[in-house]
C-alpha positions as CSV (number, residue, x, y, z in Angstrom):
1,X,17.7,13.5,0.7
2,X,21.8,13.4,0.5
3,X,23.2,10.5,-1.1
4,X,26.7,8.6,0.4
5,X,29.4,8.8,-1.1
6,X,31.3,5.7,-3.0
7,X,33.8,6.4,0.4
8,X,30.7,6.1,2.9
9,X,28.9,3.1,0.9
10,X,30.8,0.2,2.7
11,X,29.8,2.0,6.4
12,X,27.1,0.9,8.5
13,X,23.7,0.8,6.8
14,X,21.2,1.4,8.9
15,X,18.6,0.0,6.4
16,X,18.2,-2.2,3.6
17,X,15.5,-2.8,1.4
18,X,15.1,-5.3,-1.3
19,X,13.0,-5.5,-4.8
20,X,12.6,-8.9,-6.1
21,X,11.5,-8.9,-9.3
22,X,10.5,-10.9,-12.3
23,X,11.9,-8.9,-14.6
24,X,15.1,-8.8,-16.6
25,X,18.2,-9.1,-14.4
26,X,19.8,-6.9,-16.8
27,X,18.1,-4.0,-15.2
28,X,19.5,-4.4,-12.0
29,X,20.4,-1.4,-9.8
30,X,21.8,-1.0,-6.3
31,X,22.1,1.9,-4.8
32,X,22.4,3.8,-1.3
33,X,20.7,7.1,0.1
34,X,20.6,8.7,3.4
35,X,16.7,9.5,4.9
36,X,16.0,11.2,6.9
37,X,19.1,10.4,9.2
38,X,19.0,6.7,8.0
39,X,21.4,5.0,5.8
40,X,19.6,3.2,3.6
41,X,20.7,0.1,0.9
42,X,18.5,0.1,-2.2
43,X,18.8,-3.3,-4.3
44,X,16.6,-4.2,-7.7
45,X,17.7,-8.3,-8.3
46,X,15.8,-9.5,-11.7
47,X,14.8,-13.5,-11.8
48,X,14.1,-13.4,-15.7
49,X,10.7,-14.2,-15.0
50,X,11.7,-17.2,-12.9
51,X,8.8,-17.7,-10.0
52,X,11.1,-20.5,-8.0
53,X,14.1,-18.3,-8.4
54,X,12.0,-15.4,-6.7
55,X,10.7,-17.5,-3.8
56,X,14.1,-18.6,-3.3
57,X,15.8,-15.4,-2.9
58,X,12.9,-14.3,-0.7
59,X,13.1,-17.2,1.4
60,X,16.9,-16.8,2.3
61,X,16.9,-13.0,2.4
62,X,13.9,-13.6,5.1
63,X,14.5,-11.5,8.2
64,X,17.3,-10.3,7.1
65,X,16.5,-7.0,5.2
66,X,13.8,-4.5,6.5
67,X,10.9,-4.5,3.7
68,X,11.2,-6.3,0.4
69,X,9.1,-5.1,-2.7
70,X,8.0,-6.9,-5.2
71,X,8.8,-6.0,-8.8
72,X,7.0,-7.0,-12.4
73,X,4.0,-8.0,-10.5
74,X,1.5,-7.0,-8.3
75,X,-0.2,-8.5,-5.5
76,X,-3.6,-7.4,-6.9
77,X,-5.3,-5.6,-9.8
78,X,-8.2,-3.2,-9.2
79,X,-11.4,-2.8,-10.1
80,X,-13.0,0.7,-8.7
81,X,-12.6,-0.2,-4.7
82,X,-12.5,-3.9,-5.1
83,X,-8.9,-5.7,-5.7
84,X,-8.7,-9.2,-7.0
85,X,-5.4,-11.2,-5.6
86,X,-3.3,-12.5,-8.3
87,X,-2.6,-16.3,-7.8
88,X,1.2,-16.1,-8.7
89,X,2.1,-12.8,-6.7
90,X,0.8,-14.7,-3.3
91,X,2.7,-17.6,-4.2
92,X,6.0,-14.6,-3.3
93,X,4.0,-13.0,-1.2
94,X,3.2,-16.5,1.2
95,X,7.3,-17.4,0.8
96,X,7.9,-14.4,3.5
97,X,7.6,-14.7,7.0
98,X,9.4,-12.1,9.1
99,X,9.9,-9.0,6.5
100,X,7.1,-6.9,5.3
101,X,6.0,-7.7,1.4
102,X,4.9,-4.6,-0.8
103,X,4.3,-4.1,-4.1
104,X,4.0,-0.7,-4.8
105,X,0.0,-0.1,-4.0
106,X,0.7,2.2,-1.7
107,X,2.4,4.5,-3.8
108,X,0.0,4.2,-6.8
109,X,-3.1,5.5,-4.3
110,X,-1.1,8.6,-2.9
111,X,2.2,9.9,-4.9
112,X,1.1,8.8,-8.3
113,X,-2.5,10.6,-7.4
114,X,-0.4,14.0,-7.0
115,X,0.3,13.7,-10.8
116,X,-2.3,16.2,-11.4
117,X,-1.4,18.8,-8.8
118,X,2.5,18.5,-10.2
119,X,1.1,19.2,-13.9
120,X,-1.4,22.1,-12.7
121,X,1.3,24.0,-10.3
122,X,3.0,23.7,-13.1
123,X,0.9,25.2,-15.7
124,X,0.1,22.2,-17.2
125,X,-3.5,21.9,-18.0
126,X,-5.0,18.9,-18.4
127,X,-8.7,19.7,-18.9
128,X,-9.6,18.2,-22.6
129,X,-5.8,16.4,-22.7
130,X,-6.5,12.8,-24.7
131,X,-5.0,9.9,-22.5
132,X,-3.8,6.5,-23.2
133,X,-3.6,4.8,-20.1
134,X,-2.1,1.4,-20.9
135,X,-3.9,-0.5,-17.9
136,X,-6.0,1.3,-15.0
137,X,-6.4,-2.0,-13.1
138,X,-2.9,-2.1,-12.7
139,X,-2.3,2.3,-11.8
140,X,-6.3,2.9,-10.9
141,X,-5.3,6.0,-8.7
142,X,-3.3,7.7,-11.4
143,X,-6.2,6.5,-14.0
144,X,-9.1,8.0,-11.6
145,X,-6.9,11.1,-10.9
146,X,-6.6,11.7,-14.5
147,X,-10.3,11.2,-15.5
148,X,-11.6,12.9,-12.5
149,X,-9.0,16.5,-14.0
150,X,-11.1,16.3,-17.0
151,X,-8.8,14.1,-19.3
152,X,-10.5,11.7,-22.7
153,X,-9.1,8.8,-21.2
154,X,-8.4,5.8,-23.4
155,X,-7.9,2.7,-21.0
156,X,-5.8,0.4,-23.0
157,X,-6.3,-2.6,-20.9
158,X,-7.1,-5.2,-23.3
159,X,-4.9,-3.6,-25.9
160,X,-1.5,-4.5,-23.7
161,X,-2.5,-6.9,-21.0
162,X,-4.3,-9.0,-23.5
163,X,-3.5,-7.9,-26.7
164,X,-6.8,-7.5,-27.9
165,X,-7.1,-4.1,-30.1
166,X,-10.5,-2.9,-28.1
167,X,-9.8,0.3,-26.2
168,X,-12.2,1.6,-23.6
169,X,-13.2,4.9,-23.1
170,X,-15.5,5.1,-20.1
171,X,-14.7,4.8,-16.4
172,X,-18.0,3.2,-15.8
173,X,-17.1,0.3,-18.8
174,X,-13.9,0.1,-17.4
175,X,-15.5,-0.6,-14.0
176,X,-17.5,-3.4,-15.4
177,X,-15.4,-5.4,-17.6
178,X,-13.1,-5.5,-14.6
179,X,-15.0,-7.0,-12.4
180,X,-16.3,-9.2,-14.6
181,X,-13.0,-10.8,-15.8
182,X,-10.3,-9.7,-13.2
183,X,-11.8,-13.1,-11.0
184,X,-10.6,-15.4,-14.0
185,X,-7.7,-13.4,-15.0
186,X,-5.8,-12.9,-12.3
187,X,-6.2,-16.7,-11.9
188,X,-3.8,-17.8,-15.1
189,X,0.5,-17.1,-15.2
190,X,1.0,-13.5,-14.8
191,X,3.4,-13.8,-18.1
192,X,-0.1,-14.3,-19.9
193,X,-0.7,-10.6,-18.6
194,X,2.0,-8.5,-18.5
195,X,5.7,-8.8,-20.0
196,X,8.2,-10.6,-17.9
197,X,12.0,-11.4,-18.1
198,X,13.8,-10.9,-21.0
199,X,10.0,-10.1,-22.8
200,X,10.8,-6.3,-21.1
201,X,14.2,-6.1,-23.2
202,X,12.9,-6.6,-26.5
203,X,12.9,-3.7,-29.0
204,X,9.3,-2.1,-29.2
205,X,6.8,-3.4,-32.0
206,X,5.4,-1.3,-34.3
207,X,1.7,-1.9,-33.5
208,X,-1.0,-0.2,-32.2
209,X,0.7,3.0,-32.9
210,X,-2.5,4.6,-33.7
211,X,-3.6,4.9,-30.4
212,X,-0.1,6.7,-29.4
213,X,-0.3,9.0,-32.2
214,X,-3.5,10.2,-31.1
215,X,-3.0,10.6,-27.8
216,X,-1.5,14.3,-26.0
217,X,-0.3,12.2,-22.7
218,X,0.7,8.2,-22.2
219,X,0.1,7.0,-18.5
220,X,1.2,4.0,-16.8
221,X,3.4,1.4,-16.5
222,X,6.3,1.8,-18.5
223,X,7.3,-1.8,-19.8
224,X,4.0,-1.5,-21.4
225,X,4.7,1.8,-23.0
226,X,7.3,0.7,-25.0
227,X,6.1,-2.3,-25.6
228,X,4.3,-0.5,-28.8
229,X,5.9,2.5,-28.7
230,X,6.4,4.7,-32.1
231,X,9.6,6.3,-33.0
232,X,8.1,10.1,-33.0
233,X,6.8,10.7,-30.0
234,X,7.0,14.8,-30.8
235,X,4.8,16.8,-29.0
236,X,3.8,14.2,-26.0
237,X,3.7,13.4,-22.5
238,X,4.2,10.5,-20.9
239,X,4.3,9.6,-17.1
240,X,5.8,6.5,-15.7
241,X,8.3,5.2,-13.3
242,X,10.9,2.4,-13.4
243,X,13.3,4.1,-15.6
244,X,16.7,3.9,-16.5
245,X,19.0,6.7,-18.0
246,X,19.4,4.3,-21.0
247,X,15.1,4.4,-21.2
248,X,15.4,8.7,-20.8
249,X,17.7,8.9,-23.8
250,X,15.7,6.6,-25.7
251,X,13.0,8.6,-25.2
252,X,14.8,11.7,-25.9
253,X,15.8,9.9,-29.3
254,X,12.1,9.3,-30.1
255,X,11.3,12.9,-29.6
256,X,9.5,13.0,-26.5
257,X,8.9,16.1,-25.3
258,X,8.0,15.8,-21.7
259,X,8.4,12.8,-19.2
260,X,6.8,12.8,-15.4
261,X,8.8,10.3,-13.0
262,X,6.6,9.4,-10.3
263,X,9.3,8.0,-8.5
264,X,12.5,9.6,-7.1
265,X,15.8,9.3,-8.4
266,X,18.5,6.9,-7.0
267,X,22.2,6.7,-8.3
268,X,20.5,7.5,-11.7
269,X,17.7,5.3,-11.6
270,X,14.0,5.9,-11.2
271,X,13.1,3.1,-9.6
272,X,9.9,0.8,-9.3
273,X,6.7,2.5,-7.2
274,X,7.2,-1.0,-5.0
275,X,10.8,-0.2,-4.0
276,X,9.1,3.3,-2.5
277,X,6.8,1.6,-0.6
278,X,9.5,-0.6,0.8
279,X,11.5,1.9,2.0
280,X,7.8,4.1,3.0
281,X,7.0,0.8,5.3
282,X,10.6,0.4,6.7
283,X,10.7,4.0,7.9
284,X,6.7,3.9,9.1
285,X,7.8,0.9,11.5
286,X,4.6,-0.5,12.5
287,X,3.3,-4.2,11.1
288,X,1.9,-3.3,7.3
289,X,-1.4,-4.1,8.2
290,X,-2.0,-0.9,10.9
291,X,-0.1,1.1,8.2
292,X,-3.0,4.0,7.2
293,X,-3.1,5.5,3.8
294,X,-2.7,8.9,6.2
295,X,0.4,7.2,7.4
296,X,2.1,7.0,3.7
297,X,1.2,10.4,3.3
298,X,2.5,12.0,6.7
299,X,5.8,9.4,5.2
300,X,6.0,11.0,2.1
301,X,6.0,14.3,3.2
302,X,8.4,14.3,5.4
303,X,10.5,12.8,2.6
304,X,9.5,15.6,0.8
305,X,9.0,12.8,-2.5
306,X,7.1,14.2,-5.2
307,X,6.6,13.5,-8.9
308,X,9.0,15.3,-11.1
309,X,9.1,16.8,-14.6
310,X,11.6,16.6,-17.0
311,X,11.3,18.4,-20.1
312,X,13.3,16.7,-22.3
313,X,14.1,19.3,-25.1
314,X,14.3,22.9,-23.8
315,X,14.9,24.3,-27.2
316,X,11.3,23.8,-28.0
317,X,9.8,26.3,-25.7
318,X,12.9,27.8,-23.7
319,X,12.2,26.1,-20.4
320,X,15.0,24.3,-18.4
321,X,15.6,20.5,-19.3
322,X,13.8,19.3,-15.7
323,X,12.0,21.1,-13.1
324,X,10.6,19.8,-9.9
């Protein structure tokens, strides 16, 4: 992966993808990358949590970029194999007709799985490790991959999505209460559910912070990590995506010790697992629904994408500040 120069940048692009999302337009990022011999445009475009806004751009950027990915939703939550549609994500999803629509599931059943190779090549062990996963239906392969290494997990589903202080601690619970409310849930305004717009910029709240203080490693999305995040985070892990270099040295200011992006880097910007997925489907080139989970992977190979970790203060134990 070479990136283009500022010189090259105006060139020729031989591909652009797109990531609507509701989220805060101040977190907006473009950026370009060559892969494997394409010249690719990267673009994040926030609507503040504005729905019509969203299926406006989409509509006019119709056709003309190569996959779009949707960003501060998802098209579905899961429940073991089952997924339940979310009524607001199709409303985006149904505003498309030409481009492919993603929104990052892809990614969260293959390169967020390889979490727990990364950590054991590594040296990393997770066996024992306690877990605060702040929603599995949202990241269930990195969830499953976790519990399945041998990890406490703490699914923290109700604690964030619904803001009801009742953590579960069992896959099989987890399972269950999914399927039994994911059929209403995903029904209601996704703002209800997860933090949109300028919700995603405001300073963490000091709640909950038992549940980070006992915990060795925080999983998931990371909107909802800081959403109750303490200001020692000494001695932890957390692994995430969609982050900023204003979100690393925040965290490096909270005393975080190590941080895995699931994501690659762009122009200084981990962005969102459905921004991956665009590009994954613009490269793959066949109509998204022939595109295998064996075709993501031969994808991401070739790539050569993999999860990354940064160890954010090397004085600790002598190890360099990131490692791959």
């Amino acid at each position: 992966m070479n990136y283009i120069s500022n010189e090259e940048k105006e060139r020729k692009i031989d591909k652009s993808v797109v990531s609507i999302s509701l989220g805060s337009s101040k977190r907006d990022h473009k950026a370009y990358a060559e892969l494997l011999g394409k010249k690719f445009k990267i673009e994040r475009i926030g609507t503040d949590g504005d729905i019509k806004k969203a299926i406006e751009l989409l509509k006019q950027m119709d056709g003309k970029v190569n996959a779009f990915g949707l960003g501060g939703i998802d098209l579905c939550l899961w429940a073991g194999e089952k997924k339940y549609l979310i009524r607001d994500a199709l409303k985006l999803k149904n505003a498309v007709s030409n481009t492919p629509v993603v929104d990052g599931s892809g990614i969260k059943n293959t390169l967020e799985r390889d979490v727990v190779g990364v950590l054991n090549q590594a040296g990393i062990q997770l066996k024992g490790k306690k877990v605060l996963m702040t929603s599995a239906v949202d990241r269930f392969g990195l969830a499953e991959a976790l519990y399945n290494a041998g990890c406490k997990m703490l699914f923290g589903d109700f604690i964030f999505g619904l803001g009801i202080p009742i953590p579960i601690r069992k896959m099989k619970t987890l399972k269950m209460i999914a399927k039994l409310l994911l059929p209403i849930l995903t029904k209601l305004p996704f703002k209800l559910l997860y933090p949109i717009g300028s919700e995603q910029e405001k300073p963490s709240i000091k709640k909950y912070e038992k549940y980070y203080l006992n915990a060795d490693i925080i999983a998931g999305d990371f909107h909802f990590i800081k959403k109750y995040m303490p200001d020692n985070l000494a001695g932890k892990m957390i692994i995430t995506n969609t982050i900023t270099l204003d979100d690393i040295n925040e965290l490096k200011r909270r005393n975080l010790d190590i941080l895995v992006t699931v994501t690659p880097e762009f122009s200084g910007r981990y962005f969102g697992t459905n921004v991956i997925d665009a590009i994954i489907v613009s490269l793959i080139e066949k109509p998204i629904e022939e595109i295998t989970h064996d075709d993501y992977r031969d994808m991401l190979s070739k790539l050569k994408f993999s999860p990354k970790i940064n160890y954010l203060h090397a004085k600790r134990d002598g190890r360099k500040n990131t490692s791959n």
